[in-house]
Backbone as JSON Lines, residues from 0, in Angstrom:
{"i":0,"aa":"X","n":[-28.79,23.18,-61.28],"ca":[-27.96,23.29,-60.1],"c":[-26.67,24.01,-60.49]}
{"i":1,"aa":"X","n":[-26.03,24.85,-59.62],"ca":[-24.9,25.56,-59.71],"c":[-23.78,24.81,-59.69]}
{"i":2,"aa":"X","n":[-23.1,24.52,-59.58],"ca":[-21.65,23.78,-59.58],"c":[-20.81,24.43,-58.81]}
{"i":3,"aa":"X","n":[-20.79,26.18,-59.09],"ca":[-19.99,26.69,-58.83],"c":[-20.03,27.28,-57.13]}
{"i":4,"aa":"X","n":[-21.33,27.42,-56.72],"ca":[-22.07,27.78,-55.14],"c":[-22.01,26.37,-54.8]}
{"i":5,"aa":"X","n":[-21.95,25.2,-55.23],"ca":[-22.25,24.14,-54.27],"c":[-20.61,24.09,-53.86]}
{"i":6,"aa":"X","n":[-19.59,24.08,-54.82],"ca":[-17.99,24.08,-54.79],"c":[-17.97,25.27,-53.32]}
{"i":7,"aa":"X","n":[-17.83,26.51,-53.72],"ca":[-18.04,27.57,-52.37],"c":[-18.92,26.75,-51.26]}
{"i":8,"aa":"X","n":[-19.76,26.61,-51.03],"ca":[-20.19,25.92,-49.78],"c":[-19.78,24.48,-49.39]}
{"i":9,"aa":"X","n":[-19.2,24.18,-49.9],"ca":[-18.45,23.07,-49.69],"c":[-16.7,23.31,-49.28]}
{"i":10,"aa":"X","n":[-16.16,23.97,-49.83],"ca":[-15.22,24.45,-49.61],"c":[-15.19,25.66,-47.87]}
{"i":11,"aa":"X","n":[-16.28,26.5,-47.82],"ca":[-16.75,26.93,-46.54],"c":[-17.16,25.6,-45.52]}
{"i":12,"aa":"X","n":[-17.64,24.61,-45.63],"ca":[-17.06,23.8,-44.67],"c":[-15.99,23.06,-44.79]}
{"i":13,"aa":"X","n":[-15.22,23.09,-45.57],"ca":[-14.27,22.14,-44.96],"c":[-13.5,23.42,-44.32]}
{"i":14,"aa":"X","n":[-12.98,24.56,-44.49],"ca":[-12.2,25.56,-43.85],"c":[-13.3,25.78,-42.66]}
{"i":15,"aa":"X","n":[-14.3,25.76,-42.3],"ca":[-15.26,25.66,-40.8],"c":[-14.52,24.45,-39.93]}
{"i":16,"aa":"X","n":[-14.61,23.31,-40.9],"ca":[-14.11,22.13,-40.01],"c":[-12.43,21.88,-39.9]}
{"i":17,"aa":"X","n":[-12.3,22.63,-40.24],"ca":[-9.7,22.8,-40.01],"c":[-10.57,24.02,-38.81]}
{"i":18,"aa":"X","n":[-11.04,24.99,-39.23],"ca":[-10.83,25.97,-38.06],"c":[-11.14,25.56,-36.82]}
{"i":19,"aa":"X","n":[-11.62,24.54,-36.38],"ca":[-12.67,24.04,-35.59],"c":[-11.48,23.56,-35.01]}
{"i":20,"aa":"X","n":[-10.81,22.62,-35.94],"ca":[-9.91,21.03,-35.16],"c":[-8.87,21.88,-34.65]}
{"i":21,"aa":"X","n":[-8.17,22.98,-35.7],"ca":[-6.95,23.93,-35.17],"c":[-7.34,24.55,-33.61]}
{"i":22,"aa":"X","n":[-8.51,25.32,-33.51],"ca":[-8.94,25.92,-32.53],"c":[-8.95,24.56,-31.1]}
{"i":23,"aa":"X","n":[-9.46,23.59,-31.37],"ca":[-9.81,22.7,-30.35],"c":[-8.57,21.99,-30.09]}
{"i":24,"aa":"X","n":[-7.44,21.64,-30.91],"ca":[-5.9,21.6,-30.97],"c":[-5.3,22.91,-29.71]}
{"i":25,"aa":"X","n":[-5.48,23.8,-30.3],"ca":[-4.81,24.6,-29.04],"c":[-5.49,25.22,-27.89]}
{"i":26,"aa":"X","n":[-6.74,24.81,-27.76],"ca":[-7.45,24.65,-26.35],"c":[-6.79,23.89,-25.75]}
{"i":27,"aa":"X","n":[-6.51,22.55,-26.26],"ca":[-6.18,21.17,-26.03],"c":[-4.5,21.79,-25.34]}
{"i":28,"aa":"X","n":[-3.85,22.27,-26.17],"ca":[-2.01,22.98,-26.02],"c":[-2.18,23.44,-24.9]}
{"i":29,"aa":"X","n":[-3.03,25.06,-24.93],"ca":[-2.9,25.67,-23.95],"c":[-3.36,24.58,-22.08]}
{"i":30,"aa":"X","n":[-4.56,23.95,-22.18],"ca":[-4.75,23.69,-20.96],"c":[-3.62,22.66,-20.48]}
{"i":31,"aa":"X","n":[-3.01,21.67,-21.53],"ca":[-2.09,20.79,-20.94],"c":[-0.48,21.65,-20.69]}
{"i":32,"aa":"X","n":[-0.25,23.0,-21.28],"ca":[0.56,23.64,-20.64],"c":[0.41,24.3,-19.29]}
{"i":33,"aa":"X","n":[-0.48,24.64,-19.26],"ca":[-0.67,25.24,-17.6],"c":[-0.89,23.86,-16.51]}
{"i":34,"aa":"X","n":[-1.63,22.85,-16.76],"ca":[-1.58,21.65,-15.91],"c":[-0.09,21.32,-15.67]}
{"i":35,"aa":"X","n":[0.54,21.29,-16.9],"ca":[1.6,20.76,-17.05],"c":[2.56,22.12,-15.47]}
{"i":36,"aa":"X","n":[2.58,23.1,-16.03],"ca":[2.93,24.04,-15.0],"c":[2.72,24.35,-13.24]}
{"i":37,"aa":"X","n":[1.42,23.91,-13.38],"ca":[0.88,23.74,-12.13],"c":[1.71,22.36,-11.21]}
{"i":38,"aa":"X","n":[1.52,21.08,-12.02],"ca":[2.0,20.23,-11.67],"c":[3.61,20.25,-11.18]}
{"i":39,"aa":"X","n":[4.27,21.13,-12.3],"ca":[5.38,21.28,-12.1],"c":[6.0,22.0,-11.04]}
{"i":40,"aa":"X","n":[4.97,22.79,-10.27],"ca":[5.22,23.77,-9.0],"c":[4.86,22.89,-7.26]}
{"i":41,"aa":"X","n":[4.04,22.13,-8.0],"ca":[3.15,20.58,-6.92],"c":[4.9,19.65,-6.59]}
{"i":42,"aa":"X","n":[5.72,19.44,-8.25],"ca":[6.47,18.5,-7.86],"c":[7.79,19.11,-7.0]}
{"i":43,"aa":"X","n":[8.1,20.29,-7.01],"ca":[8.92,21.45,-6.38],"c":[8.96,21.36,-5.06]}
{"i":44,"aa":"X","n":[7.29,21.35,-4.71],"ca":[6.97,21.46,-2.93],"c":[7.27,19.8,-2.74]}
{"i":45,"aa":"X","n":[7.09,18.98,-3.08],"ca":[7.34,17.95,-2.86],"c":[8.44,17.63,-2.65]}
{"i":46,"aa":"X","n":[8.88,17.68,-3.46],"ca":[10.73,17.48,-3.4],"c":[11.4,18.56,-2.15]}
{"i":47,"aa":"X","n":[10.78,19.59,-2.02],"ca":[11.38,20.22,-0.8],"c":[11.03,19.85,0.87]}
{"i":48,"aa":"X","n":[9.72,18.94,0.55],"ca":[9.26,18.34,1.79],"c":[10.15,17.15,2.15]}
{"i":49,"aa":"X","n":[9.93,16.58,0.75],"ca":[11.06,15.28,1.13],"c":[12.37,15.53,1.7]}
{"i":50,"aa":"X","n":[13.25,16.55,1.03],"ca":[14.1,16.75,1.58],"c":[14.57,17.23,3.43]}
{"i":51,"aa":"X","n":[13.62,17.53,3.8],"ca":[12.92,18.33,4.76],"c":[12.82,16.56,5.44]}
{"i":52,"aa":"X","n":[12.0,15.94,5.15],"ca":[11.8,14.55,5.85],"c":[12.93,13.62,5.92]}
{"i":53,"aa":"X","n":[13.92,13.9,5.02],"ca":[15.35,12.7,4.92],"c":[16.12,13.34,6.03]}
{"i":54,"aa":"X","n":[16.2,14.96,5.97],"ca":[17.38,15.19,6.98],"c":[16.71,15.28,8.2]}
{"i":55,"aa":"X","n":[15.58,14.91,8.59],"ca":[14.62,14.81,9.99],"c":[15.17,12.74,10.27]}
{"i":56,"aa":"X","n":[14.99,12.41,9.2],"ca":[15.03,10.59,9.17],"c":[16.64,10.52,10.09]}
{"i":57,"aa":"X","n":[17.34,11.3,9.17],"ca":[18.47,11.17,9.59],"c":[19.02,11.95,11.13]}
{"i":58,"aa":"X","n":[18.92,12.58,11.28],"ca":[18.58,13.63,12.4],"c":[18.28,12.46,13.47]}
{"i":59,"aa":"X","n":[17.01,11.82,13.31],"ca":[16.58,10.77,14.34],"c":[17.36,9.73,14.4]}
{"i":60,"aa":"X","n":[18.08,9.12,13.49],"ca":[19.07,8.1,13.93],"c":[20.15,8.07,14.36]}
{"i":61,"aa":"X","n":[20.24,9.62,14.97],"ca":[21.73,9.89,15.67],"c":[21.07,9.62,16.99]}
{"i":62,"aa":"X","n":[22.29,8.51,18.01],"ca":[22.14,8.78,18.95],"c":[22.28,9.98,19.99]}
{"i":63,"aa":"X","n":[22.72,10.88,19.43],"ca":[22.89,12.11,20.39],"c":[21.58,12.37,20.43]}
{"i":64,"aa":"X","n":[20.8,12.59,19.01],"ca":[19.25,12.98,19.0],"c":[18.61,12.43,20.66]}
{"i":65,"aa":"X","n":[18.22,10.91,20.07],"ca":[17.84,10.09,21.26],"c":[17.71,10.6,22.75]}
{"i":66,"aa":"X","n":[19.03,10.58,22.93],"ca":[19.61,11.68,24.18],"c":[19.2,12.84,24.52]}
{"i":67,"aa":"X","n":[19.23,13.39,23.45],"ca":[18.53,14.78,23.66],"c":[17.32,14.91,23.86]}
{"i":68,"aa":"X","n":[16.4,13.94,23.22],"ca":[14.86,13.88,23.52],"c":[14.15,13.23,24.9]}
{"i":69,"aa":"X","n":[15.12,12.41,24.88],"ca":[15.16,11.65,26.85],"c":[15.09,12.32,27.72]}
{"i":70,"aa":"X","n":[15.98,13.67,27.72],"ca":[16.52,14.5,28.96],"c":[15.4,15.72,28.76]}
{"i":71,"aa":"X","n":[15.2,15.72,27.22],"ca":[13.78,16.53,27.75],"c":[12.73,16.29,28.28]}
{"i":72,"aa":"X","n":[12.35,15.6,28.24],"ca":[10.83,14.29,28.79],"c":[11.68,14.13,30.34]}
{"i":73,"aa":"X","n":[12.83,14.6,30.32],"ca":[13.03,14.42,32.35],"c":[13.62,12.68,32.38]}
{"i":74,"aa":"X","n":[14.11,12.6,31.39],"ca":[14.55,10.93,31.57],"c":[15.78,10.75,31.85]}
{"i":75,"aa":"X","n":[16.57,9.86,32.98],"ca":[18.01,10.24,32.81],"c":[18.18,8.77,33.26]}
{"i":76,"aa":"X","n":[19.74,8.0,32.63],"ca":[20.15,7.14,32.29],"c":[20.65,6.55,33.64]}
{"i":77,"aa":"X","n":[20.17,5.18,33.97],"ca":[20.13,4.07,34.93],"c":[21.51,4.48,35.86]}
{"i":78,"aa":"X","n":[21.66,4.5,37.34],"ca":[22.78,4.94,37.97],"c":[23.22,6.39,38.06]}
{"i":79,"aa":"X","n":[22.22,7.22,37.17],"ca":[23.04,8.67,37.35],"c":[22.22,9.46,38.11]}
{"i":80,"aa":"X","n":[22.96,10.3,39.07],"ca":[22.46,10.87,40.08],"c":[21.74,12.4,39.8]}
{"i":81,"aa":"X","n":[20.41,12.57,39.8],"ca":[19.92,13.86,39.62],"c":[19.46,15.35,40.26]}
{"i":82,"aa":"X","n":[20.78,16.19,40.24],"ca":[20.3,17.56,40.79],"c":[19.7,18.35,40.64]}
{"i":83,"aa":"X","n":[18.6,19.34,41.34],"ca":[17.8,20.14,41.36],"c":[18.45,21.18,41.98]}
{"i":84,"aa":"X","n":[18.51,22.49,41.29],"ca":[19.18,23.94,41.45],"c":[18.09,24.27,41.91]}
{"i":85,"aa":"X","n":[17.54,25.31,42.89],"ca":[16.54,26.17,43.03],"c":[17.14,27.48,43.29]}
{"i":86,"aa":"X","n":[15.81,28.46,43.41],"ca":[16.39,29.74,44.72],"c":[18.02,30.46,43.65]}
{"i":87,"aa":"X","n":[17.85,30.36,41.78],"ca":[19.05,30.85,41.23],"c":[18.7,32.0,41.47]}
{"i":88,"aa":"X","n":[19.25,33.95,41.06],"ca":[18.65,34.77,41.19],"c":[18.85,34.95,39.38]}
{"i":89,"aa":"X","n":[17.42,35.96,39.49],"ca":[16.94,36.18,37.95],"c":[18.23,37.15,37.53]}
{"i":90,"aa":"X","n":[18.24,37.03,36.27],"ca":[19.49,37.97,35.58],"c":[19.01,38.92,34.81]}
């Protein structure tokens, strides 16, 4: 038996098996950087929706809001008397 070819083929796998783990290491890098990226563009829209939903939250707890949404729906407040304009001419 050789000593010296079994050393070389032995030595060819262990540098097969580092190339392997290195390679599957930065498969591993690369896909959790782009998830990581993707996610990071997901948490962006989010945060701009929310923001978008707090100043709507707030928006609705003004009573002027209220008011304003009443009189569109044709609703007008107990005792007040309601006029109808017709016959304006177009401008």
């Amino acid at each position: 038996m050789r000593w010296d070819r079994l050393g070389r083929v032995a030595m060819l796998g262990v540098l097969a098996t580092i190339s392997y783990l290195y390679l599957s290491a930065g498969v591993t890098l690369v896909s959790t950087w782009s998830a990581a990226k993707r996610d990071g563009a997901q948490v962006a829209a989010l945060e701009r929706q929310n923001a978008q939903l707090q100043a709507q939250h707030t928006a609705l707890q003004e009573r002027t809001t209220l008011i304003r949404e009443a009189r569109a729906l044709g609703m007008q407040r107990p005792g007040e008397q309601v006029y109808v304009v017709q016959g304006l001419p177009a401008n």
